[in-house]
N, CA, C and O atoms as a printed pandas DataFrame, in Angstrom:
     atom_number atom_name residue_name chain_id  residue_number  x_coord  y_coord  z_coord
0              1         N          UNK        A               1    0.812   -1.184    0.000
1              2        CA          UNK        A               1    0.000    0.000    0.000
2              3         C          UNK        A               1    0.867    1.264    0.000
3              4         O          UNK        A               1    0.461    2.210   -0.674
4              5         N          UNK        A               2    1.795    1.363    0.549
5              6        CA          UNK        A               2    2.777    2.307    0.651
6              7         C          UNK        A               2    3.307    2.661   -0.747
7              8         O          UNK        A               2    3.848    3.756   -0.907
8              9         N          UNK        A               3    3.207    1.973   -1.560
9             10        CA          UNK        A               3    4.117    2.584   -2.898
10            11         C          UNK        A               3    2.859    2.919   -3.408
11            12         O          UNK        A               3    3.110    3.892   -4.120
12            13         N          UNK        A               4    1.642    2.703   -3.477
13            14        CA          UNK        A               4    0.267    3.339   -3.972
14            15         C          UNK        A               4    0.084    4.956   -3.585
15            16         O          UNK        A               4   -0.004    6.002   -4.228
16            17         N          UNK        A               5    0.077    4.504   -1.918
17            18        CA          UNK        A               5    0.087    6.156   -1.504
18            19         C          UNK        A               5    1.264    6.820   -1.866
19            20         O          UNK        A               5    1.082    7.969   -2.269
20            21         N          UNK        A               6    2.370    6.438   -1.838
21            22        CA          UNK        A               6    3.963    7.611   -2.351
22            23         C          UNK        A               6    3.789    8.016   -3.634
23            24         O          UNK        A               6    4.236    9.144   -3.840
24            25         N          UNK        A               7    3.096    7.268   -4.932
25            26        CA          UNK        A               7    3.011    7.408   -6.178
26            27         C          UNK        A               7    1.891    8.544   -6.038
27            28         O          UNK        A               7    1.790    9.521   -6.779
28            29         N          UNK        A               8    1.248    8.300   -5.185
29            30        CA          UNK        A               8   -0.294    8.481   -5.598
30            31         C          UNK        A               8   -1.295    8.237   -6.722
31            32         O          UNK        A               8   -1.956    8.998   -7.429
32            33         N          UNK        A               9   -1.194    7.109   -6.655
33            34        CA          UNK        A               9   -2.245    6.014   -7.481
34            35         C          UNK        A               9   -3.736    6.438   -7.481
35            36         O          UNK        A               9   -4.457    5.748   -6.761
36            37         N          UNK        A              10   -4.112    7.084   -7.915
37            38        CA          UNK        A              10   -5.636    7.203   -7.833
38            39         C          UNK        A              10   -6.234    8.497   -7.195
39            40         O          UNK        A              10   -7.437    8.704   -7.035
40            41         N          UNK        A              11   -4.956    9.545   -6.770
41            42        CA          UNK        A              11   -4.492   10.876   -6.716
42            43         C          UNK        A              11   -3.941   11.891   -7.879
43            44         O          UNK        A              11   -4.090   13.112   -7.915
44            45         N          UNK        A              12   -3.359   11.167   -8.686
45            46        CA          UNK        A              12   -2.273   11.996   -9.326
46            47         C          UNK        A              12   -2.296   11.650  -10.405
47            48         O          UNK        A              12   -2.270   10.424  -10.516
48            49         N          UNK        A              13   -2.360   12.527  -11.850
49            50        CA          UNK        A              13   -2.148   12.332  -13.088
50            51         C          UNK        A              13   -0.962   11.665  -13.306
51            52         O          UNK        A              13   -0.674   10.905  -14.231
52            53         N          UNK        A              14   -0.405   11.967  -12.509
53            54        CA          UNK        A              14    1.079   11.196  -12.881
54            55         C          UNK        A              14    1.858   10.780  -11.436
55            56         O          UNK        A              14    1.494   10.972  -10.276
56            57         N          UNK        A              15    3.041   10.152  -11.956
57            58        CA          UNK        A              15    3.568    9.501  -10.680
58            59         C          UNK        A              15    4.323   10.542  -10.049
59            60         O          UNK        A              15    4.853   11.273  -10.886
60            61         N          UNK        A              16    4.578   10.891   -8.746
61            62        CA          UNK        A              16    4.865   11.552   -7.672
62            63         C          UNK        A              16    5.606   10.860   -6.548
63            64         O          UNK        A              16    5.695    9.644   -6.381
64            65         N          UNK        A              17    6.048   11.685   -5.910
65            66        CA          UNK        A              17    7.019   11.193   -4.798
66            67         C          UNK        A              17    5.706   11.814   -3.646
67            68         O          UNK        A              17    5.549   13.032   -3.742
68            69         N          UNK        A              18    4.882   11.178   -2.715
69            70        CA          UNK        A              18    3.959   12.514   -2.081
70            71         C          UNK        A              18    4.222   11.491   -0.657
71            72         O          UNK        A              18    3.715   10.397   -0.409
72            73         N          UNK        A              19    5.366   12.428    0.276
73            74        CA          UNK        A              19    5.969   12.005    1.380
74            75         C          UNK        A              19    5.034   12.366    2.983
75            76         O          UNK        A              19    5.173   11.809    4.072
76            77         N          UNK        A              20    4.018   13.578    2.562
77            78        CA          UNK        A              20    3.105   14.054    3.626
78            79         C          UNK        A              20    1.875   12.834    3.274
79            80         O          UNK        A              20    0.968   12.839    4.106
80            81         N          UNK        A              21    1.776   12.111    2.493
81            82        CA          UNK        A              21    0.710   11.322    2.087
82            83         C          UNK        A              21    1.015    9.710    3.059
83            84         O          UNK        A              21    0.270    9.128    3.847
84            85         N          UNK        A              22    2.238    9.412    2.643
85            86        CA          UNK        A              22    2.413    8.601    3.758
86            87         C          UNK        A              22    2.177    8.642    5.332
87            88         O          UNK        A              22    1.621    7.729    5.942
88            89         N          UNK        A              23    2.568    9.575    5.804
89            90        CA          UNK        A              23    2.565   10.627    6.936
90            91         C          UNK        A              23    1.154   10.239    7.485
91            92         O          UNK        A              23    0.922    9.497    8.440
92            93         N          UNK        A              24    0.068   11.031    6.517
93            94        CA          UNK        A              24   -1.125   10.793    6.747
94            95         C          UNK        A              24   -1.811    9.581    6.943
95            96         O          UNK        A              24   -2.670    9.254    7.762
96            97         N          UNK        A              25   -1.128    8.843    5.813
97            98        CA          UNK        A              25   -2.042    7.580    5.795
98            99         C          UNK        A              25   -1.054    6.315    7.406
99           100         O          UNK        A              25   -1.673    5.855    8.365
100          101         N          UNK        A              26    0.417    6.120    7.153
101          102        CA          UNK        A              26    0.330    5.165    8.079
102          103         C          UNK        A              26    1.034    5.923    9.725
103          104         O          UNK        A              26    1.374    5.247   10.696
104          105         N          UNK        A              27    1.091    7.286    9.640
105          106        CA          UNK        A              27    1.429    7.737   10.840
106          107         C          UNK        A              27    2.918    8.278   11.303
107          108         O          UNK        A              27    3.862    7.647   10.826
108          109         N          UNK        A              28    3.089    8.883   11.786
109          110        CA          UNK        A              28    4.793    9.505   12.115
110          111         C          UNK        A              28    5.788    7.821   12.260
111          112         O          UNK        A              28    6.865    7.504   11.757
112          113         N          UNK        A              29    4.897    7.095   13.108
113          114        CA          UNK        A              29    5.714    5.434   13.680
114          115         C          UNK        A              29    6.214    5.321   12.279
115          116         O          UNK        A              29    7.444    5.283   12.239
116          117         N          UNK        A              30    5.739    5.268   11.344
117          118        CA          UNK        A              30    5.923    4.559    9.819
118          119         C          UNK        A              30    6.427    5.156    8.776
119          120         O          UNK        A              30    7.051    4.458    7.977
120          121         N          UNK        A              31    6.322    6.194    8.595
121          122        CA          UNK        A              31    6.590    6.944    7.348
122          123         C          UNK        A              31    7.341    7.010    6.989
123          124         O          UNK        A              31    7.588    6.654    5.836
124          125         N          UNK        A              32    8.457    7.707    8.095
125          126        CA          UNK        A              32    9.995    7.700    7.356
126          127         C          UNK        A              32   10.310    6.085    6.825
127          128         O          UNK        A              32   10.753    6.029    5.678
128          129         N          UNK        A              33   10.170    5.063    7.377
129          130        CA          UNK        A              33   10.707    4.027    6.738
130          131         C          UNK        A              33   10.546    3.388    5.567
131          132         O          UNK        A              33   11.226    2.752    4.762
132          133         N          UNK        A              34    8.864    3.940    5.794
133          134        CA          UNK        A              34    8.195    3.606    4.746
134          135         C          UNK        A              34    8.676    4.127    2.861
135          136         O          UNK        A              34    8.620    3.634    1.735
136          137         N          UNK        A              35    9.125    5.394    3.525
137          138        CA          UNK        A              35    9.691    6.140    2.466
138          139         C          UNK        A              35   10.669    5.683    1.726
139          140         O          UNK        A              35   10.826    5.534    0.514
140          141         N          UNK        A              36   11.488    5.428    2.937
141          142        CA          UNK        A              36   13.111    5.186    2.802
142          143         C          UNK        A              36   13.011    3.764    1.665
143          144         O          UNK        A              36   13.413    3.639    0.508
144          145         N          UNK        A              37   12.454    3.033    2.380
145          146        CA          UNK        A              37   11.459    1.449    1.650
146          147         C          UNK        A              37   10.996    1.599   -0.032
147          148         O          UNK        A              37   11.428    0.923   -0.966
148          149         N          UNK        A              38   10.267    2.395   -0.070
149          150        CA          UNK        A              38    9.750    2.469   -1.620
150          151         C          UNK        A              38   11.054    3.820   -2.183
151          152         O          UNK        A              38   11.302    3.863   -3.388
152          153         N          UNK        A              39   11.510    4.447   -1.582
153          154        CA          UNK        A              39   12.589    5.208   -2.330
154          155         C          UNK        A              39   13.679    4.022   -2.868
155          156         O          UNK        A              39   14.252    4.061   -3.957
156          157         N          UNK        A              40   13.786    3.253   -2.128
157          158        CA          UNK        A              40   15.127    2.058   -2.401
158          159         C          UNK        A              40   14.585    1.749   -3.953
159          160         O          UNK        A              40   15.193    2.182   -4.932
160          161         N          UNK        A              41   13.085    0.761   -4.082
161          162        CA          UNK        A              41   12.989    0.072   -4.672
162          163         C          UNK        A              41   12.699    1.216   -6.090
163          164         O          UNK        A              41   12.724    0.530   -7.111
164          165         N          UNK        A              42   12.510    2.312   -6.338
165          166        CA          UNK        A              42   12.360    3.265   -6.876
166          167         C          UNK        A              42   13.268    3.223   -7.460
167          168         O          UNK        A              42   13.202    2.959   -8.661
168          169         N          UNK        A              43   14.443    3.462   -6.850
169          170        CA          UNK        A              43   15.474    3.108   -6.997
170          171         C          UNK        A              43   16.256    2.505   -8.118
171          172         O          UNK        A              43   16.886    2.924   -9.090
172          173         N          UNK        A              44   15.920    1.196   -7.515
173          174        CA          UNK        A              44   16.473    0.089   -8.207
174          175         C          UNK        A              44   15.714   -0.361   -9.650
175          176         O          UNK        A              44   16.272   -0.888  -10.612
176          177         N          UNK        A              45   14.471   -0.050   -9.547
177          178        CA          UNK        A              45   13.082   -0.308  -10.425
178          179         C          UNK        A              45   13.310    0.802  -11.999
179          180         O          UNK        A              45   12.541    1.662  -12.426
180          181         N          UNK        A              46   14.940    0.250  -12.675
181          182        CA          UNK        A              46   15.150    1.060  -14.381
182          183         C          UNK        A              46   15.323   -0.022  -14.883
183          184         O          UNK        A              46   15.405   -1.006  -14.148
184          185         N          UNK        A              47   15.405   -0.119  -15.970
185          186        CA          UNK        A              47   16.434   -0.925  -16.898
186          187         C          UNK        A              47   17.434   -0.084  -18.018
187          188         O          UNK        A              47   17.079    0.764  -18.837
188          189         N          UNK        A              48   18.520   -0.510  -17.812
189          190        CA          UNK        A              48   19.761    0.025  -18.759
190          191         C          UNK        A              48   19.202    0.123  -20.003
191          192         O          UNK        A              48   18.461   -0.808  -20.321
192          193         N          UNK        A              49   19.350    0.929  -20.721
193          194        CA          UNK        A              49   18.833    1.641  -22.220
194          195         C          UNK        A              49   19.309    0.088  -23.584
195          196         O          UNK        A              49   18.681   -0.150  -24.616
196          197         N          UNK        A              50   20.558   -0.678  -23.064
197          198        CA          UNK        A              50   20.784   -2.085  -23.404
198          199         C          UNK        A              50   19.659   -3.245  -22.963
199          200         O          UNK        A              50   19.640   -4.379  -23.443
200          201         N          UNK        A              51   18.834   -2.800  -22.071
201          202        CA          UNK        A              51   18.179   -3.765  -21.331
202          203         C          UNK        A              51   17.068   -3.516  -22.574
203          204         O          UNK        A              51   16.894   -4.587  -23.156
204          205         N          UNK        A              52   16.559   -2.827  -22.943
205          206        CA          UNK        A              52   15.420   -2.585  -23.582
206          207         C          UNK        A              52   15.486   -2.188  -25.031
207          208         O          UNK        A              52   14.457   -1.874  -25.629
208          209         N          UNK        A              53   16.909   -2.192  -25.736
209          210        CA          UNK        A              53   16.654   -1.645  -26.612
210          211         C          UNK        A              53   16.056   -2.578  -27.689
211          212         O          UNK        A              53   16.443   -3.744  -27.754
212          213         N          UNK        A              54   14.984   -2.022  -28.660
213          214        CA          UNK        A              54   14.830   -2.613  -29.657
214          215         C          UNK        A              54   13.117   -3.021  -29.420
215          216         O          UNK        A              54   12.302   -3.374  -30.272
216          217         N          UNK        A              55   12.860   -2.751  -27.382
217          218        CA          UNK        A              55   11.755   -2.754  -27.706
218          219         C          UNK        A              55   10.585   -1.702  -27.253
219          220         O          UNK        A              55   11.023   -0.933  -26.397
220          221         N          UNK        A              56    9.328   -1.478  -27.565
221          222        CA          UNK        A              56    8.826   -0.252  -27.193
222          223         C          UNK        A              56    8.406   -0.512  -25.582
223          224         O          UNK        A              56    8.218   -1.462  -24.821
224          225         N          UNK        A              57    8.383    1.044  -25.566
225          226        CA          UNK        A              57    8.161    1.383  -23.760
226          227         C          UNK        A              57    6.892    0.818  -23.275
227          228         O          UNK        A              57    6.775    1.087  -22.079
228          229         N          UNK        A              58    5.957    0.185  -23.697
229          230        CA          UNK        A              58    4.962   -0.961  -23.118
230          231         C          UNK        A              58    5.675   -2.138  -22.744
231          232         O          UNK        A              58    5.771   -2.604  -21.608
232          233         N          UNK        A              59    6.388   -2.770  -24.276
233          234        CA          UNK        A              59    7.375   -3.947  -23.452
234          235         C          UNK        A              59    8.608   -3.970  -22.416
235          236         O          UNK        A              59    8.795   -4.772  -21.502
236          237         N          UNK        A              60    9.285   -3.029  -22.750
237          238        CA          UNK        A              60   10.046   -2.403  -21.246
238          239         C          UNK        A              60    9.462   -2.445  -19.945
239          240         O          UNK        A              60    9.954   -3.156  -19.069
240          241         N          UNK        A              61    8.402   -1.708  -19.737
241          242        CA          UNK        A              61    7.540   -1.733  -18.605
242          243         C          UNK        A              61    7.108   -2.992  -18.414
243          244         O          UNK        A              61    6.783   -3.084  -17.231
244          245         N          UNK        A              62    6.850   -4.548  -19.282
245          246        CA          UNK        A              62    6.068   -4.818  -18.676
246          247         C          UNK        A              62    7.380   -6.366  -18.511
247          248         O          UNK        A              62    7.121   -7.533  -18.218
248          249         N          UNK        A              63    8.745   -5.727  -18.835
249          250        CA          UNK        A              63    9.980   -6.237  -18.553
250          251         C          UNK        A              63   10.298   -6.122  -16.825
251          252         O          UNK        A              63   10.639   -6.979  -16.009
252          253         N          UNK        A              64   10.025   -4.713  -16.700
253          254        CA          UNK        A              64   10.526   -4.387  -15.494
254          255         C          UNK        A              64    9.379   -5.066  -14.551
255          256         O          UNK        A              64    9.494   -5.575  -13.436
256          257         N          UNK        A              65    8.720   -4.969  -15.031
257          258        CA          UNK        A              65    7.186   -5.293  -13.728
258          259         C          UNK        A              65    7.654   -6.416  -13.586
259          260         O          UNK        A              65    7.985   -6.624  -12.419
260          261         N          UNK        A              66    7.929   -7.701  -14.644
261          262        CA          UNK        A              66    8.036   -9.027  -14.169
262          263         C          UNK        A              66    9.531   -9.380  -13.352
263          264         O          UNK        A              66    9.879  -10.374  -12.715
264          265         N          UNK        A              67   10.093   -8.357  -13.611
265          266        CA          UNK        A              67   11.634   -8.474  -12.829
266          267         C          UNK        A              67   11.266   -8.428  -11.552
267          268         O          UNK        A              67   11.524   -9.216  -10.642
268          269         N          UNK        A              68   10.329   -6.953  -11.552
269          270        CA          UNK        A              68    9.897   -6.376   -9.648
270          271         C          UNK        A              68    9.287   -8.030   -9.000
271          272         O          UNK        A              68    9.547   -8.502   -7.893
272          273         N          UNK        A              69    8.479   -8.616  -10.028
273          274        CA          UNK        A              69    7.625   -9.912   -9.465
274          275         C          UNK        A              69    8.612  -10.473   -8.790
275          276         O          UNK        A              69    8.554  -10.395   -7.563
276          277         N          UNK        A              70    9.758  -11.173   -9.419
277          278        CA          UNK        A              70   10.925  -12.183   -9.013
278          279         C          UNK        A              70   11.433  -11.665   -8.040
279          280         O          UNK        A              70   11.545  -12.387   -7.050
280          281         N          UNK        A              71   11.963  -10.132   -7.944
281          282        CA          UNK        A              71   12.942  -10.132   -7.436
282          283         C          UNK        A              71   12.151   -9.342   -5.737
283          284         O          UNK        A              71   12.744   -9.162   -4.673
284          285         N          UNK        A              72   10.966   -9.088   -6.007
285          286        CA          UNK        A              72   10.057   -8.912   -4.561
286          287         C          UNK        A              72    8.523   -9.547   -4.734
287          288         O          UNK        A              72    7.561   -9.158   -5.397
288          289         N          UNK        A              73    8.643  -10.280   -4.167
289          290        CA          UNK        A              73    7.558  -11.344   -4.094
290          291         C          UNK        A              73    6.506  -10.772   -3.337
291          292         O          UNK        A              73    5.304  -10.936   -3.543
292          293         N          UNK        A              74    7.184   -9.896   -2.193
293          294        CA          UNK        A              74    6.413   -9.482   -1.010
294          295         C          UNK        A              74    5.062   -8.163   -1.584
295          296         O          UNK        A              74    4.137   -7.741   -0.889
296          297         N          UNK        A              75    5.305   -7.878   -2.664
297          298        CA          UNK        A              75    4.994   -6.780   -3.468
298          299         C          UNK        A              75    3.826   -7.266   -4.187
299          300         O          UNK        A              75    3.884   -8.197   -4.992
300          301         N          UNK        A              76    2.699   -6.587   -3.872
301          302        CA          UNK        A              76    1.075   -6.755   -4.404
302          303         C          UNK        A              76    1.467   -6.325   -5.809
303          304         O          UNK        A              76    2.476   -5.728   -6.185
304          305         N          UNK        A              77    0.086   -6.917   -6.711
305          306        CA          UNK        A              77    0.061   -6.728   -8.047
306          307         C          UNK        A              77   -0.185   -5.115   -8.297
307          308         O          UNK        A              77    0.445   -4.514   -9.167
308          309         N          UNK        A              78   -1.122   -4.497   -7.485
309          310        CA          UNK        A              78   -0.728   -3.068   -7.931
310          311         C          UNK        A              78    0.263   -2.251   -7.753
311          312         O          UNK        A              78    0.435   -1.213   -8.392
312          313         N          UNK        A              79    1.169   -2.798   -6.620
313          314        CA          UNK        A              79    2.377   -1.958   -6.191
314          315         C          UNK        A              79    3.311   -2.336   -7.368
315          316         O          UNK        A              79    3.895   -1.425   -7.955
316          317         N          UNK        A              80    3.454   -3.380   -7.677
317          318        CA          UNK        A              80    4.443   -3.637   -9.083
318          319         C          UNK        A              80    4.241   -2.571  -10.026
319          320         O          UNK        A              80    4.956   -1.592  -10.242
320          321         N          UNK        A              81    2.734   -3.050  -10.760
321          322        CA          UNK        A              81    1.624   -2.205  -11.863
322          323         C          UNK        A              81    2.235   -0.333  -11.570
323          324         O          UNK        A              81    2.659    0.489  -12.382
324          325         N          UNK        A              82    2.021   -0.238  -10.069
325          326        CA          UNK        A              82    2.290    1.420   -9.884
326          327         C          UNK        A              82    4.267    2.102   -9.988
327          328         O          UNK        A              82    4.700    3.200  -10.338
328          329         N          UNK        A              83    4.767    1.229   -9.654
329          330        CA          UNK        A              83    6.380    1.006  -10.126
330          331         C          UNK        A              83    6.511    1.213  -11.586
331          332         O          UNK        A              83    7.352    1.874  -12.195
332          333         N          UNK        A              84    5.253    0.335  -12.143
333          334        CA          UNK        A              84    5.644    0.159  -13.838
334          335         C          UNK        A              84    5.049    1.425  -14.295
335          336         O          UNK        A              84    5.687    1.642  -15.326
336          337         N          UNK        A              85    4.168    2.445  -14.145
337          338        CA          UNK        A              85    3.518    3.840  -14.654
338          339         C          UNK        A              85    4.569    4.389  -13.930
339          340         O          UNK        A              85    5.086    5.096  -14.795
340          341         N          UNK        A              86    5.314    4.557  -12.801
341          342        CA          UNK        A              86    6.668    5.795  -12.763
342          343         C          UNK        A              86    7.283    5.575  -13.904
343          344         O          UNK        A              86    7.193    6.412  -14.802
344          345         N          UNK        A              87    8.126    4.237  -14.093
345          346        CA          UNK        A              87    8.987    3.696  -15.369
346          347         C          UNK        A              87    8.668    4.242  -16.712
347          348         O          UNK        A              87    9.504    4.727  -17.474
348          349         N          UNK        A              88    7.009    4.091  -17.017
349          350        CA          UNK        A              88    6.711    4.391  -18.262
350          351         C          UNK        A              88    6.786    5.732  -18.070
351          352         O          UNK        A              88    7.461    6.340  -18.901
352          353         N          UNK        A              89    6.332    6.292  -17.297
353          354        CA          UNK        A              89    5.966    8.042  -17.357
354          355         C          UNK        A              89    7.215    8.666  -17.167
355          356         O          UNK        A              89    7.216    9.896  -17.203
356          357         N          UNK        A              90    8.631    7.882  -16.909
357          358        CA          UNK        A              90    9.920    8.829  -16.636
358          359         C          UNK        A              90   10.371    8.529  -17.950
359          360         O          UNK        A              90   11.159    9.349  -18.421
360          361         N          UNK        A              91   10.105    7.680  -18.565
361          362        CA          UNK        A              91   10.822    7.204  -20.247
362          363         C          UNK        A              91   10.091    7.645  -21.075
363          364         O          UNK        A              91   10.516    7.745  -22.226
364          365         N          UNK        A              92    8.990    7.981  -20.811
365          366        CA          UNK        A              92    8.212    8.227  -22.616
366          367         C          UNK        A              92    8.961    9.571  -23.365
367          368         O          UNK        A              92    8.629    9.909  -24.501
């Protein structure tokens, strides 16, 4: 749920970093980590311009989504899905 609310999934025309949204939703106890948590995987969640070349930014995205699957299991189908609209919306 945390990478839903940081994106703002169902807030925001587009993907966002929204750090008072966490705040709100799971509380001062949580937030910062929470942040720190989906900033990592934010992070890590590109592929090298070699990783993708040759194919369009739908198949890229839906490269990276199945990577996020493997490589975090712990991660709901929309938190992947919302990883994969930052990806597309920072590359188009």
């Amino acid at each position: 749920m945390a990478v839903l609310v940081y994106l703002g999934v169902g807030i925001s025309s587009s993907p966002t970093r929204l750090p008072d949204r966490l705040f709100g939703y799971f509380g001062p106890e949580h937030a910062d980590a929470l942040q720190r948590r989906v900033d990592v995987l934010l992070d890590e969640s590109w592929l090298a311009p070699d990783e993708w070349a040759g194919l369009s930014l739908g198949a890229a995205t839906d490269r990276l989504e199945e990577s996020l699957r493997l490589a975090h299991p712990e991660l709901s189908e929309a938190a992947v899905q919302a990883v994969g609209w930052a990806f597309s919306f920072n590359n188009r």
